[in-house]
PABA-650475 format. One line per 10 residues: number of its first residue (from 1); their letters; for each residue x, y, z of N, C-alpha, C. Coordinates in pm, whole numbers, plus 50000, padded with zeros to 5 digits. Example, Ala and Ser with C-alpha at 12.3 -4.5 7.8 and 13.67 -1.06 7.14 Angstrom:
! residues 2
1) AS) 51319 49431 50780 51230 49550 50780 51320 49670 50780  51285 49775 50708 51367 49894 50714 51290 50003 50787
***
This chain:
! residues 83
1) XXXXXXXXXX) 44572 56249 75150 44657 56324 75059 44576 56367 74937  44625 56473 74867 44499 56521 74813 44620 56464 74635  44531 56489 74483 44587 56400 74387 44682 56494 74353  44785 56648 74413 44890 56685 74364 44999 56626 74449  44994 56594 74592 45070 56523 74652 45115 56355 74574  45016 56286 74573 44979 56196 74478 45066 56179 74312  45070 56274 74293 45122 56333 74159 45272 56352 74200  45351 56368 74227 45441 56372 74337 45571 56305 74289  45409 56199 74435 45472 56076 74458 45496 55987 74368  45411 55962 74247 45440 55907 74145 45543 55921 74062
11) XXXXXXXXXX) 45560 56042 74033 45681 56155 73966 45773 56076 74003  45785 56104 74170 45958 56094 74164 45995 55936 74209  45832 55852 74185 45888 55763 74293 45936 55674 74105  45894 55712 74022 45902 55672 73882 46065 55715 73855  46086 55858 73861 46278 55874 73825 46316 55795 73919  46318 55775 74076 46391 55676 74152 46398 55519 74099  46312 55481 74010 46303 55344 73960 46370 55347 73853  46422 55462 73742 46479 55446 73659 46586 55457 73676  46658 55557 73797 46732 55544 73860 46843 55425 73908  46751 55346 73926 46771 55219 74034 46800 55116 73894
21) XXXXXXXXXX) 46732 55112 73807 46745 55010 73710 46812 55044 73587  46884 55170 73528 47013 55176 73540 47109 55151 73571  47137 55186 73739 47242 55123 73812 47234 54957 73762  47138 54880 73817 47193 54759 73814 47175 54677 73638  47123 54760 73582 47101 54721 73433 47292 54778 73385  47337 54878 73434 47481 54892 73329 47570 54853 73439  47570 54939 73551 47640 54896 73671 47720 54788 73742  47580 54698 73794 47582 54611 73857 47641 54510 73800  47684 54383 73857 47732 54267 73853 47659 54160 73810  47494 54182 73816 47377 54145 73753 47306 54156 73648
31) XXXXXXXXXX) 47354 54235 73600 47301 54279 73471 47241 54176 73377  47286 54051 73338 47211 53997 73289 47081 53902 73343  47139 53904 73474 46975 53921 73558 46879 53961 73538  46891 54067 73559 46828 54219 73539 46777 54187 73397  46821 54169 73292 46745 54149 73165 46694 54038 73162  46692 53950 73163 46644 53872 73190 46523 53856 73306  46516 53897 73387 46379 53910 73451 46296 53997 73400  46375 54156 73355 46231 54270 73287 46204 54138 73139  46263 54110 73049 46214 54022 72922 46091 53951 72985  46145 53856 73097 46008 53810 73138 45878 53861 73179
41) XXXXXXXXXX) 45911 53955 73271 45810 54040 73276 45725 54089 73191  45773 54158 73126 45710 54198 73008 45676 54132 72917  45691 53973 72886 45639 53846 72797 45517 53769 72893  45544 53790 73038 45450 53737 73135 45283 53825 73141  45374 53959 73103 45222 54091 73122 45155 54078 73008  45206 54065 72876 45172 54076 72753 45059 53917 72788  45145 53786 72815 45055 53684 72805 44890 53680 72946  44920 53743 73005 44866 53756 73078 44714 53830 73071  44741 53966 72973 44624 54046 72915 44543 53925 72802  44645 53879 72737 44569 53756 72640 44514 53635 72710
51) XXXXXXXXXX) 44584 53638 72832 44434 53519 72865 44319 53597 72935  44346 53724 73027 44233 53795 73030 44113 53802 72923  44201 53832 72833 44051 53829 72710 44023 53692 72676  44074 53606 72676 44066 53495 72641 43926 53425 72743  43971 53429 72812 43866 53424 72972 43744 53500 72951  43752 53638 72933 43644 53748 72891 43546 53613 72805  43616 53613 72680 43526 53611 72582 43513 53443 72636  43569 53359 72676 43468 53209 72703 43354 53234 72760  43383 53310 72870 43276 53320 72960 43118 53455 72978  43195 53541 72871 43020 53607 72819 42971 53528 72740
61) XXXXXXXXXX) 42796 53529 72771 42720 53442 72680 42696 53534 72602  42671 53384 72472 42670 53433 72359 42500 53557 72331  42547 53614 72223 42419 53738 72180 42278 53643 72194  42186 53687 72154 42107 53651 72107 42115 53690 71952  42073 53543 71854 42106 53565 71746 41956 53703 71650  42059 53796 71532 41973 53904 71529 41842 53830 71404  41812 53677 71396 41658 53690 71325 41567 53664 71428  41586 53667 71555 41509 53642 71667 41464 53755 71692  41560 53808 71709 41526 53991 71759 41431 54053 71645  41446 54005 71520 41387 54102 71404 41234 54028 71376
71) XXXXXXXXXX) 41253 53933 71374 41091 53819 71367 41047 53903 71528  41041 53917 71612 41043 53986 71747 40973 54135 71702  41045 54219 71646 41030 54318 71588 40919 54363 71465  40890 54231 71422 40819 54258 71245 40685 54194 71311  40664 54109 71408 40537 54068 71431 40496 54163 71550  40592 54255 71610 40493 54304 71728 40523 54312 71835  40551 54190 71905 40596 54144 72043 40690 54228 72050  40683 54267 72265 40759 54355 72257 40755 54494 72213  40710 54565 72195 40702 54724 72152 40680 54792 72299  40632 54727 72373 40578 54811 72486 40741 54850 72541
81) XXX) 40810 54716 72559 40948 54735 72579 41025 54828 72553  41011 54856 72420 41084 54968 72332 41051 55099 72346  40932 55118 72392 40879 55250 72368 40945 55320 72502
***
């Protein structure tokens, strides 16, 4: 499928979901279901990106600190590198 078909499908498959969660958000007999699971959802996604980064940053090592790099720099070593 080429990305206007694609485009589409997203479109309408997006109004069919708002569609759908309407109905059972005013509609339905569930409704406080229904809120109650999107709240979670959306408190689950939010915590979820924060342990992503959380994770990110334990696990990149740390820089190298910058008077290493500059003592590195002022005596010499290294230039061939740079050039």
């Amino acid at each position: 499928m080429n990305d206007k078909v694609w485009g589409y499908v997203i479109l309408f498959g997006s109004l069919l979901g708002i569609v759908c969660y309407v109905y059972l958000l005013f509609l339905s007999p569930w409704a406080l279901l229904v809120v109650q699971v999107s709240a979670f959802l959306a408190v689950a996604a939010v915590l979820a990106v924060v342990a992503w980064m959380g994770y990110t940053i334990a696990a990149t090592p740390s820089p190298e600190p910058l008077e290493d790099l500059t003592a590195e720099l002022s005596t010499g070593e290294n230039l061939d590198e740079l050039a």
